[in-house]
C-alpha positions in Angstrom: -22.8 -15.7 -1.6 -22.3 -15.6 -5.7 -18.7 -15.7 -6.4 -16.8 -17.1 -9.8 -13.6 -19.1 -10.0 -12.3 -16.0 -11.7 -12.6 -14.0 -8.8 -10.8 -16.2 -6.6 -8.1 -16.1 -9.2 -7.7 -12.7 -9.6 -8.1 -12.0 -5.8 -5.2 -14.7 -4.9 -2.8 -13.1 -7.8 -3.6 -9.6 -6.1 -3.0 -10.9 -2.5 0.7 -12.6 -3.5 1.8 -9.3 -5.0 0.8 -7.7 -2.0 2.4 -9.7 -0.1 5.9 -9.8 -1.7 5.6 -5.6 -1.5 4.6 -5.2 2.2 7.4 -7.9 3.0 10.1 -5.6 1.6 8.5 -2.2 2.8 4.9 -2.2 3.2 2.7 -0.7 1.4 0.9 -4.3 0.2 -2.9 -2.9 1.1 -2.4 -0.5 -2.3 -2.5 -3.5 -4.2 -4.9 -5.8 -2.2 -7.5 -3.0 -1.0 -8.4 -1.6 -4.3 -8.2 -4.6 -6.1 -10.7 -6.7 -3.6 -13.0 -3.5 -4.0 -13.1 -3.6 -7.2 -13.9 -7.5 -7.9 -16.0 -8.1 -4.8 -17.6 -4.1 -5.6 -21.8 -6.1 -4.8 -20.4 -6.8 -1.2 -20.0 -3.9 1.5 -17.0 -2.2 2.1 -16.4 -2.9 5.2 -16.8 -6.5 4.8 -14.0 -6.6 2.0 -11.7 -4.4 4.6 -12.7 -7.4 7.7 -12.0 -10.6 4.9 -8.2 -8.6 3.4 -7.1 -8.9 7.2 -6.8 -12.6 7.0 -4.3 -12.4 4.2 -2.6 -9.5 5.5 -2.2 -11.3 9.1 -0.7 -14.6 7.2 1.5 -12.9 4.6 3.1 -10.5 7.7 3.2 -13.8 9.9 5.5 -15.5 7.3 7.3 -12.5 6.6 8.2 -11.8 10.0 9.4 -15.6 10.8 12.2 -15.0 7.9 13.3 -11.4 9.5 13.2 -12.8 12.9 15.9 -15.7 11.8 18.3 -12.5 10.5 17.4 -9.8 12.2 18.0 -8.5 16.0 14.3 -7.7 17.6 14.1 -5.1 20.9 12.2 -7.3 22.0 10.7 -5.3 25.1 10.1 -2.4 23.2 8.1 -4.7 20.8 6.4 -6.1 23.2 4.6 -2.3 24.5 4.4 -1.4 20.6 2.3 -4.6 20.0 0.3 -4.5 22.8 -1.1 -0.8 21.9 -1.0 -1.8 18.5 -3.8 -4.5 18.8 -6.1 -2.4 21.0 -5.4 1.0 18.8 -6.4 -1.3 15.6 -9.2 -2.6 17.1 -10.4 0.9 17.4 -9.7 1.9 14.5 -11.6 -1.0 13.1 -14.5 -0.4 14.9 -14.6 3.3 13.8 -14.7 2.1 10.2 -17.8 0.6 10.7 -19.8 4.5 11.8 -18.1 6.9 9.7 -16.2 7.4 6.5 -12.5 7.4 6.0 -12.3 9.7 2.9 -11.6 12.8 5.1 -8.0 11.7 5.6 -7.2 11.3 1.9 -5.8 15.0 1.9 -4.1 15.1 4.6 -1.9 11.3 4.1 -1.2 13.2 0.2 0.7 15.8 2.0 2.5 13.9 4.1 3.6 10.9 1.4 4.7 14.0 -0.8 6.9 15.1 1.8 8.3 11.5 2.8 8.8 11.1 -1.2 11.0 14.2 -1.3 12.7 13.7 2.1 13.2 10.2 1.4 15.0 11.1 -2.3 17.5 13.9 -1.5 18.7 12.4 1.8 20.7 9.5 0.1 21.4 8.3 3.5 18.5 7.5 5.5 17.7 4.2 6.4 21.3 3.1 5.2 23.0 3.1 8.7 21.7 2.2 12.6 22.2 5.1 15.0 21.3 4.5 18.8 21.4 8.2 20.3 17.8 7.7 22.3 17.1 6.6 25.8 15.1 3.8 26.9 12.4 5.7 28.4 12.5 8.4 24.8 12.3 5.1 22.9 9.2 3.7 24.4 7.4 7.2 24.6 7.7 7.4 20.4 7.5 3.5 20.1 3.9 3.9 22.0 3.0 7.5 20.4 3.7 5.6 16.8 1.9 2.2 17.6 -1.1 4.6 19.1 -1.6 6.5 15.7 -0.6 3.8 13.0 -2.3 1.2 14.7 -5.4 3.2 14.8 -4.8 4.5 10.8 -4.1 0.5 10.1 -7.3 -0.4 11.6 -9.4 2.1 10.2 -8.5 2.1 6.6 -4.8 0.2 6.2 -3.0 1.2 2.8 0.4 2.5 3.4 0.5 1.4 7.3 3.5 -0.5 6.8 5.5 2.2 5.0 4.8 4.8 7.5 5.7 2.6 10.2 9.2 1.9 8.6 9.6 5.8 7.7 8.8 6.5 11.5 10.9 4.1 13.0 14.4 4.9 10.8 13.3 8.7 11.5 12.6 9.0 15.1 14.0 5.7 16.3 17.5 5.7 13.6 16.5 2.4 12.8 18.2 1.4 9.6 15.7 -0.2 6.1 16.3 -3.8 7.4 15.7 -3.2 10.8 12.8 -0.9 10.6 11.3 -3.6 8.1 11.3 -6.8 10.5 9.7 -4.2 13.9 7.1 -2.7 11.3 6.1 -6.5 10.3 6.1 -7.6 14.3 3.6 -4.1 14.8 1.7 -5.0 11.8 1.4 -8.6 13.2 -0.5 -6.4 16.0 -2.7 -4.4 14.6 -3.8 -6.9 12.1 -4.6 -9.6 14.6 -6.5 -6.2 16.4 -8.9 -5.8 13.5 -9.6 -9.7 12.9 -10.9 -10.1 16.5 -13.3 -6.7 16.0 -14.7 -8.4 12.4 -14.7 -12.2 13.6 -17.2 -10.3 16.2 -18.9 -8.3 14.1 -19.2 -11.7 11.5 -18.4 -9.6 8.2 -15.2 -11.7 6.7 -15.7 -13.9 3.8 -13.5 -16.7 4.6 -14.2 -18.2 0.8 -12.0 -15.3 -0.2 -9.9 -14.7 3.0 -8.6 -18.1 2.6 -7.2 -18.7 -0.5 -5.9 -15.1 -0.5 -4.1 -15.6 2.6 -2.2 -18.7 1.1 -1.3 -16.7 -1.6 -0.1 -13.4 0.5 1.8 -15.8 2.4 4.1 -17.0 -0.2 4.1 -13.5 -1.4 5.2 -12.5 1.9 7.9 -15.1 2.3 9.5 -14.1 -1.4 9.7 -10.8 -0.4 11.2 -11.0 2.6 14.3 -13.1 1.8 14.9 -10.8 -1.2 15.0 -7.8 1.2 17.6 -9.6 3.5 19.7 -11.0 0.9 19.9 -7.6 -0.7 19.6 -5.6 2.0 19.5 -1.8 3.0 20.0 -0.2 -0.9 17.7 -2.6 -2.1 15.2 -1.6 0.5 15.2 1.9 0.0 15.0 2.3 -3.5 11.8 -0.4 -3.5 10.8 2.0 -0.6 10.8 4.8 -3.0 9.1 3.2 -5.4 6.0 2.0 -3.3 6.0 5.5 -1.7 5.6 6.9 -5.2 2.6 4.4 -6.1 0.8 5.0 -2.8 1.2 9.0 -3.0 -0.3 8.5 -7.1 -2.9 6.4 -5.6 -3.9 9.0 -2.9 -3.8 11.9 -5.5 -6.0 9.9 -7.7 -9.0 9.5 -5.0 -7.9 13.3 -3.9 -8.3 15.1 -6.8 -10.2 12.9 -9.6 -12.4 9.6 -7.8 -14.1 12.1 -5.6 
């Protein structure tokens, strides 16, 4: 393994920015992902995917333990969410390593565009907590969301945590804070998901995994005590924001890094 100090360096400055953005509203893996594949680019893909799950477990784990002190957990409906999650990720993880992801590049473009615009013109959402569902009509979308994302998260990542804050204020009413600290506890899950696929399958690079974790873990723990101590506006205008870079990101692969 031939890697330079500078690496390390660059890889651990990447990993706390990612960190202090997924904290706040996910999104982190748009920083991390193409930045590892860029500096690591003689290593194989799917081994720089299995080593940025280390950091991306640590940085969530701190960023959760700040939300969890502040923030009101459902703690059953978390529990199912998780659960599928992990074993969703796993999948996802393992599909990753027979087939190529570029297919859903297209489709995630359409749908940021439209969470971009929706998100803009309705001032309101994510501002407020509305409880108008069922027990039994929350866990169906809890596990229909965890199912899908977890899978997404374990197959290729960027943007998981956004979309999982955009589902749960959408379909759950979930206000920005709320929907941050359950998207962190469901990311916790389909993180730990993929680790136990690639800690089988022997592809993470803990030289680089380590350090970077540190560093997405004081990211993480930044970010997260900005978002409470500013709360819901705050949230949703860096919400906005990160949407924006993810959809540019997605367009650039789309349409010009074919």
């Amino acid at each position: 393994m031939n890697l330079e100090l500078w690496q390390i360096v660059l890889l651990c400055i990447a990993a706390f920015c990612a960190g202090f953005i997924d904290a706040i509203v996910g999104g982190g893996g748009l920083v991390q992902l193409p930045a590892a594949l860029v500096i690591l680019n003689s290593f194989p893909v799917v081994t720089v995917v299995g080593s940025l799950k280390i950091p991306a477990f640590c940085g969530t784990f701190f960023a959760t333990r700040q939300y969890l002190k502040k923030v009101e957990i459902k703690w059953s409906l978390m529990t199912v969410a998780c659960t599928i999650a992990f074993f969703a990720a796993y999948a996802g993880s393992e599909t990753l390593t027979l087939v190529s992801n570029s297919f859903m590049k297209p489709v995630l473009l359409v749908i940021l565009s439209a969470v971009l615009i929706y998100t803009y013109l309705k001032k309101n959402f994510g501002q407020h907590e509305e409880k108008e569902h069922s027990p039994k009509t929350e866990l169906i979308y809890v596990s229909v969301i965890s199912l899908v994302i977890g899978f997404y998260d374990g197959f290729i990542g960027p943007g998981a945590g956004s979309f999982l804050i955009l589902v749960f204020i959408a379909f759950l009413g979930f206000d920005f804070l709320h929907a941050s600290a359950h998207a962190k506890m469901v990311s916790l899950a389909t993180n730990l998901g993929s680790i136990t696929l690639f800690l089988i399958k022997g592809t993470i690079i803990w030289l680089v995994a380590l350090p970077m974790a540190a560093s997405n873990a004081l990211g993480s723990v930044i970010g997260a005590n900005l978002a409470i101590a500013k709360g819901n506006k705050f949230i949703r205008i860096f919400f906005l924001i990160i949407v924006t870079a993810t959809l540019l990101r997605f367009a650039y692969d789309v349409f010009i890094h074919r």
